[in-house]
PAMAR-9746 format. One line per 2 residues: their letters; for each residue x, y, z of N, C-alpha, C, O. Coordinates in steps of 0.05 Angstrom, whole numbers, m for minus. Example, Ala and Ser with C-alpha at 12.3 -4.5 7.8 and 13.67 -1.06 7.14 Angstrom:
BEGIN
AS = 264/m114/156/246/m90/156/264/m66/156/285/m66/169 | 257/m45/142/273/m21/143/258/1/157/268/23/161
This chain:
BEGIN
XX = m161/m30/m130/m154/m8/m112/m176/14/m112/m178/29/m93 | m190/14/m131/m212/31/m122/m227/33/m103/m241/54/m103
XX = m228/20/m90/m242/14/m64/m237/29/m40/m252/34/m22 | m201/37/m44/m196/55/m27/m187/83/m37/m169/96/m27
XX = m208/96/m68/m211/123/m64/m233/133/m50/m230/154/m38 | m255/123/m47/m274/132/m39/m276/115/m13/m286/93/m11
XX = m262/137/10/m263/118/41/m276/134/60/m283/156/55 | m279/124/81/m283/133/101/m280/163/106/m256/166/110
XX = m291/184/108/m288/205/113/m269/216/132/m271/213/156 | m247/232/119/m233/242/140/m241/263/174/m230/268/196
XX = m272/272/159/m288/297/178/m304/282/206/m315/296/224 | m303/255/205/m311/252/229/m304/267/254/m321/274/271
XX = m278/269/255/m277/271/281/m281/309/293/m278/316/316 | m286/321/275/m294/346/263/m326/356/283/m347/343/281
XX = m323/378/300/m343/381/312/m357/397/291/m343/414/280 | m384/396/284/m395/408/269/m425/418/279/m441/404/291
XX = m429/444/271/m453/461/289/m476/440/265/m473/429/244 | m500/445/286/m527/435/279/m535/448/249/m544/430/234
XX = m535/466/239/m540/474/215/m521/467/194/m526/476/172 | m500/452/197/m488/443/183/m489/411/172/m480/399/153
XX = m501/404/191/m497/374/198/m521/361/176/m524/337/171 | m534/377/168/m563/371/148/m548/372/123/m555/352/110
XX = m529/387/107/m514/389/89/m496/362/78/m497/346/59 | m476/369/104/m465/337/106/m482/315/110/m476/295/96
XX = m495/314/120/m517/287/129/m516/281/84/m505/268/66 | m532/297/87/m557/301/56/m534/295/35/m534/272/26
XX = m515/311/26/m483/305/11/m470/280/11/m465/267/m9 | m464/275/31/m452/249/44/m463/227/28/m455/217/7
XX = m485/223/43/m514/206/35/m509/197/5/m501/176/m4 | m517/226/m11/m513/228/m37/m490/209/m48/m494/192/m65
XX = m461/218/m34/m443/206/m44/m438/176/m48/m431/162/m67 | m445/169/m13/m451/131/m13/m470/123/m42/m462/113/m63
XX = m494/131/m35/m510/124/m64/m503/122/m88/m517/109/m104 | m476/138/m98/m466/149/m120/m484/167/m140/m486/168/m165
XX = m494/180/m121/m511/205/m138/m488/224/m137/m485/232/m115 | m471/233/m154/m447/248/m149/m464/277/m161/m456/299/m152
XX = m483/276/m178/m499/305/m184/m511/316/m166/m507/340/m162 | m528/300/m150/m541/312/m136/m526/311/m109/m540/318/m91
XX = m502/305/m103/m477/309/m81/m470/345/m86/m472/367/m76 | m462/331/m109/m457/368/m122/m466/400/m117/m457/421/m109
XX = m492/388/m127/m518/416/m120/m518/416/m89/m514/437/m76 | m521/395/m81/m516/398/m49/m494/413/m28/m494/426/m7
XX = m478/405/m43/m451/418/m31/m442/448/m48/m427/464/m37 | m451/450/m69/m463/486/m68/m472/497/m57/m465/518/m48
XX = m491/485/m54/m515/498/m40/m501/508/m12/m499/532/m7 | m491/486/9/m483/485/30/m458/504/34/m452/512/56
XX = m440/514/4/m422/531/9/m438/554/6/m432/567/26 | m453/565/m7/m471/584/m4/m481/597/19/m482/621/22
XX = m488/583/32/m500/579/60/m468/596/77/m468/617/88 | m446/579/73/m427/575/87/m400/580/77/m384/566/89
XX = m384/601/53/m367/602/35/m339/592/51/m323/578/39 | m336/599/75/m308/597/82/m313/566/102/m295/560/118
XX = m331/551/98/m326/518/97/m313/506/87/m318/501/64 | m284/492/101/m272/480/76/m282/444/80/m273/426/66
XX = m297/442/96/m311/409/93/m324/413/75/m318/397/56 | m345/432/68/m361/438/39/m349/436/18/m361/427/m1
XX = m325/444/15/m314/458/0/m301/427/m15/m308/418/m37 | m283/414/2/m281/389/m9/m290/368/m14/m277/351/m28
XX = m319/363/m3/m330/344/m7/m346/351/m38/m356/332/m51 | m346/379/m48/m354/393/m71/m327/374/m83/m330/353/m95
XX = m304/383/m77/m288/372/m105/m286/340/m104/m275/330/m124 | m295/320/m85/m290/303/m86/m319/293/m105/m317/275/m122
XX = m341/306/m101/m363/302/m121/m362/301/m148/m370/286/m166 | m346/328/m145/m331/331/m175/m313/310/m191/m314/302/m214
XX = m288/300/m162/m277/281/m180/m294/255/m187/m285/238/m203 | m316/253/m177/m333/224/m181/m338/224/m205/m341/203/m218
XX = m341/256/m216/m357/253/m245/m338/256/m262/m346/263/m284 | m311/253/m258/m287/267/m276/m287/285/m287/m284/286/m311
XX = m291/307/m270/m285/337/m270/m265/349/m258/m265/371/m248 | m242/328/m260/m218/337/m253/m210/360/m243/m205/366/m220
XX = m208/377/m274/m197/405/m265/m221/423/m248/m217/437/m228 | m229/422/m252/m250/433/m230/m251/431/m211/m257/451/m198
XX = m243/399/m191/m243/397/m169/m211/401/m160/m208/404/m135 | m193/401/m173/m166/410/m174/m168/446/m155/m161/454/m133
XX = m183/461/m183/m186/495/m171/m204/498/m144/m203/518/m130 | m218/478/m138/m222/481/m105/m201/470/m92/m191/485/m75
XX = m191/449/m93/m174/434/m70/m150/455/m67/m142/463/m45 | m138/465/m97/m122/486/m92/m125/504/m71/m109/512/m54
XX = m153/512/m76/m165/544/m58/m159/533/m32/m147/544/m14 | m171/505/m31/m168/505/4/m149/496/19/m146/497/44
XX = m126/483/m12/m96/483/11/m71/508/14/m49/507/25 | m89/535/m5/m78/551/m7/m77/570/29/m58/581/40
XX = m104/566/38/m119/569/62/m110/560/88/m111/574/108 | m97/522/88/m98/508/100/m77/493/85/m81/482/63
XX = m55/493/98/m39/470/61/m36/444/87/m25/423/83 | m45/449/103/m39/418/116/m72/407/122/m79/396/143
XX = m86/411/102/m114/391/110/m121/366/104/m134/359/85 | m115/359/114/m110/324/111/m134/318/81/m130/308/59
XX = m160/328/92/m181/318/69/m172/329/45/m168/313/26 | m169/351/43/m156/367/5/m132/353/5/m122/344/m15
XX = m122/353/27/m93/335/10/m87/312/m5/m74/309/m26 | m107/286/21/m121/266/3/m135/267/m19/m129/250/m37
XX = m158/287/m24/m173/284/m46/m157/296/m68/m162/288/m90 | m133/321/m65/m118/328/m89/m98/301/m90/m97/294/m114
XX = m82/284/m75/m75/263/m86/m94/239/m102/m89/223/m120 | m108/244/m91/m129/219/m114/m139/229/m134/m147/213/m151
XX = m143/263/m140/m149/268/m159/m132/274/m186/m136/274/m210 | m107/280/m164/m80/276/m200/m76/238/m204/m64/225/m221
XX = m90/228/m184/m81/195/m193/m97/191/m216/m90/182/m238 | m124/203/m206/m145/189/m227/m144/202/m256/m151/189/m275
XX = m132/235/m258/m136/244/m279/m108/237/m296/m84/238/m288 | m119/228/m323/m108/214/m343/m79/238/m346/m55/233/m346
XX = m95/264/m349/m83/290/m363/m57/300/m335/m38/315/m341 | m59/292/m309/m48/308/m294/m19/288/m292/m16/265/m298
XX = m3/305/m283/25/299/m266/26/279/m244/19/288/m223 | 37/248/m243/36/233/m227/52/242/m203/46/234/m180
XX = 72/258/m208/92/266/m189/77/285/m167/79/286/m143 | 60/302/m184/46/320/m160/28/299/m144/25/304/m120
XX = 17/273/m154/0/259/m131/19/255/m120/20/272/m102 | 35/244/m120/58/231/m97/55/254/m76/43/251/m54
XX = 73/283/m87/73/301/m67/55/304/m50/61/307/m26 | 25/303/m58/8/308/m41/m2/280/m20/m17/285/m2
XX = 8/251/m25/8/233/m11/26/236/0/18/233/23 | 53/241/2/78/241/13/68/272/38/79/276/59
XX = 46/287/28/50/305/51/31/292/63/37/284/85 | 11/288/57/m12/270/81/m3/249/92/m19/237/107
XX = 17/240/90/18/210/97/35/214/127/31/193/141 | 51/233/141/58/236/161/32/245/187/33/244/211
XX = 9/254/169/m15/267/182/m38/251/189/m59/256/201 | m29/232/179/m51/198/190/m38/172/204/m16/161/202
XX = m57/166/216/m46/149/241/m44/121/225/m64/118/211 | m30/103/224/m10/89/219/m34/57/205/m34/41/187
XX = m54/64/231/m82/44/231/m101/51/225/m119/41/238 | m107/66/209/m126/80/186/m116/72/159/m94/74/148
XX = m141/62/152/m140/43/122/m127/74/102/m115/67/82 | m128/91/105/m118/119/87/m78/113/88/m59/112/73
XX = m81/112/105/m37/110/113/m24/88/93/m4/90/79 | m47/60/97/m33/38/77/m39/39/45/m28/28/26
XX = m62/58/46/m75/72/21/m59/82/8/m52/75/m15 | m50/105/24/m29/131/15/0/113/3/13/119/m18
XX = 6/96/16/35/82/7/26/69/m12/41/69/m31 | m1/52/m15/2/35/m48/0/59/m70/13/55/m90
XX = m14/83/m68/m23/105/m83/8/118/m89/13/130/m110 | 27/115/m69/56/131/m76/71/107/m94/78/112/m117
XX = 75/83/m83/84/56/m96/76/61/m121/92/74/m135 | 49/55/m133/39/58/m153/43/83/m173/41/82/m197
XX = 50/102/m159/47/119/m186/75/124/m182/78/147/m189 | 95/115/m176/120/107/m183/129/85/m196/151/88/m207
XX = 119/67/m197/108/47/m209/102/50/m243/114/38/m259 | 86/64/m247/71/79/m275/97/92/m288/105/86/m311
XX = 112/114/m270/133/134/m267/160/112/m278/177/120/m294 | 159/87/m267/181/69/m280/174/63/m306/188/70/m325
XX = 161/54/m310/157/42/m336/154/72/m364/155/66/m388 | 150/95/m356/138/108/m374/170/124/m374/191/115/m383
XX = 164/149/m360/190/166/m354/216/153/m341/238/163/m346 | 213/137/m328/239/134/m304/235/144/m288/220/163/m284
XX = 258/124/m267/262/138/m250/297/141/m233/314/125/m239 | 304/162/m212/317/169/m205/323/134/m178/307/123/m164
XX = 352/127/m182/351/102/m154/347/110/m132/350/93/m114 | 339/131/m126/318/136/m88/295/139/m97/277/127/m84
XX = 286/156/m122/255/146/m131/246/119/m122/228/114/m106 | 265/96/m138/256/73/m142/261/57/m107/247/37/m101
XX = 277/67/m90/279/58/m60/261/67/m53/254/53/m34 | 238/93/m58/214/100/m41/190/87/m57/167/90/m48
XX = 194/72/m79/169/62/m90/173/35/m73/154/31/m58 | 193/15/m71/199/m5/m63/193/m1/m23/181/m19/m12
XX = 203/25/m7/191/32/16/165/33/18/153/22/36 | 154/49/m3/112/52/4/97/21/m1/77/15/12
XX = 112/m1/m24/102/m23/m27/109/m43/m8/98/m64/m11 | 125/m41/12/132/m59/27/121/m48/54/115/m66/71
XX = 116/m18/62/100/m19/84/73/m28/76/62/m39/95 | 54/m25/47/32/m34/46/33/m66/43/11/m77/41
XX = 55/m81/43/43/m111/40/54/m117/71/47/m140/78 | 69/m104/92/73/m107/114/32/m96/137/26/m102/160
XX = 15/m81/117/m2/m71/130/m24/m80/122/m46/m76/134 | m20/m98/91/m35/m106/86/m31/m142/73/m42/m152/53
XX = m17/m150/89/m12/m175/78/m33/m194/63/m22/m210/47 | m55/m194/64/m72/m211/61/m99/m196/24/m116/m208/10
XX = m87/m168/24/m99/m157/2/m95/m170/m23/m73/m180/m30 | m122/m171/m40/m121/m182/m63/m98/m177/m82/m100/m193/m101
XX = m70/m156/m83/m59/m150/m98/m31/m164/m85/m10/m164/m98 | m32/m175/m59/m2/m167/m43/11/m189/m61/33/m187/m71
XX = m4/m206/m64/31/m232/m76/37/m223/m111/55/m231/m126 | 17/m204/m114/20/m192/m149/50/m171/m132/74/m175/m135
XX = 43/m159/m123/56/m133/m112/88/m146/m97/111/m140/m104 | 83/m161/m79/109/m180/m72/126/m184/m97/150/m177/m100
XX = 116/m193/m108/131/m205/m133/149/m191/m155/171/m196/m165 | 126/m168/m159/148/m146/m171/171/m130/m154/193/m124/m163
XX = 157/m123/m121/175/m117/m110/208/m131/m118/228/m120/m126 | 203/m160/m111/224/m171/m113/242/m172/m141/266/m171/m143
XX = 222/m174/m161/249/m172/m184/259/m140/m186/281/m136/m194 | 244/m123/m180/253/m100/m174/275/m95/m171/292/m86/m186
XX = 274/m105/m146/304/m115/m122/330/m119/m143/351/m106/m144 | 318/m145/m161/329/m158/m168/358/m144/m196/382/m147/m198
XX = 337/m131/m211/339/m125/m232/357/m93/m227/378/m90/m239 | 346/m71/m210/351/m53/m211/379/m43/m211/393/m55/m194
XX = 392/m19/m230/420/m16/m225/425/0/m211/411/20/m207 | 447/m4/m198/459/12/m185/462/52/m182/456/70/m198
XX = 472/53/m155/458/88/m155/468/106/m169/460/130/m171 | 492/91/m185/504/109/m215/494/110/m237/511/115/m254
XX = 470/105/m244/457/107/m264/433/136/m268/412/130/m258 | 432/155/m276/417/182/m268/394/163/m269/389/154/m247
XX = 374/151/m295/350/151/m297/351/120/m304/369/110/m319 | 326/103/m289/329/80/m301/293/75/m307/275/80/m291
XX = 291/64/m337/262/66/m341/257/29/m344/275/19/m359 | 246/18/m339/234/m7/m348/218/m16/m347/210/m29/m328
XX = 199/m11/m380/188/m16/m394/182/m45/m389/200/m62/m388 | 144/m51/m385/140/m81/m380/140/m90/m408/139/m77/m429
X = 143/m128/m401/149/m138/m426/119/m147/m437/117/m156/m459
């Protein structure tokens, strides 16, 4: 699944003035390459230039999360959904960045996929993304903490629209399969918390 943290840019469709476009060009660039340092300095630089950018601003924390600088790229995405709490790009990149960090709260990625996921169009590889990324860290959330029986109906919803969107992905008949004993196994909605622990 790594493959779909680092996607396609949400800023395309983003009209951007000529002095800007050398930043992003140069940053961008950086990031395909996986130079995530010199993405970095770049996209300083470029907020410098530009402080109340918030394309700068996140493509800075998504640099950040390349190098696992978690919390760091956390206190920007904050700043800029404090700004903007519906920006599709900080929302995405703060969901992938509590996925990836060991130390953070799985429940806050969800939230922040669960709020982007109404804000992308249905046929953008990010929408079937966002549902394995919610699946999954409910998923994690079963086996460790538990979970609540509509928890476990919205992990079983996000994994069945991604093998409905992605039938053919390297994980779907792994992912089918647990869906199903899921199904199978799970108790009923009188139970507060149900955790299960793989064997």
């Amino acid at each position: 699944m790594k493959h779909f943290i680092i996607t396609t840019l949400f800023f395309l469709f983003i009209q951007i003035s000529f002095g800007q476009v050398n930043y992003l060009d140069k940053g961008n660039q950086q990031l395909n390459n996986k130079d995530f340092v010199s993405a970095e300095q770049t996209f300083r630089d470029a907020i410098k230039s530009d402080s109340s950018n918030l394309i700068y601003q996140s493509q800075l924390a998504l640099s950040l999360m390349q190098q696992e600088k978690h919390s760091e790229a956390k206190k920007i995405l904050d700043k800029i959904l404090s700004v903007d709490s519906s920006n599709v790009g900080a929302l995405w990149y703060a969901g992938n960045n509590d996925f990836l960090d060991k130390t953070a709260d799985l429940r806050q990625a969800i939230k922040y996929f669960e709020k982007v996921l109404p804000l992308i169009d249905e046929k953008r590889g990010q929408y079937y993304s966002a549902n394995w990324f919610i699946g999954r860290s409910y998923q994690i959330l079963l086996q460790s903490e538990g979970l609540t029986y509509n928890e476990v109906s919205r992990m079983l919803d996000c994994y069945s629209t991604y093998l409905r969107l992605q039938p053919d992905a390297n994980d779907a008949a792994k992912i089918s399969a647990y869906v199903q004993n899921i199904k199978a196994i799970r108790p009923s909605d009188n139970v507060e918390k149900w955790i299960n622990k793989p064997q």
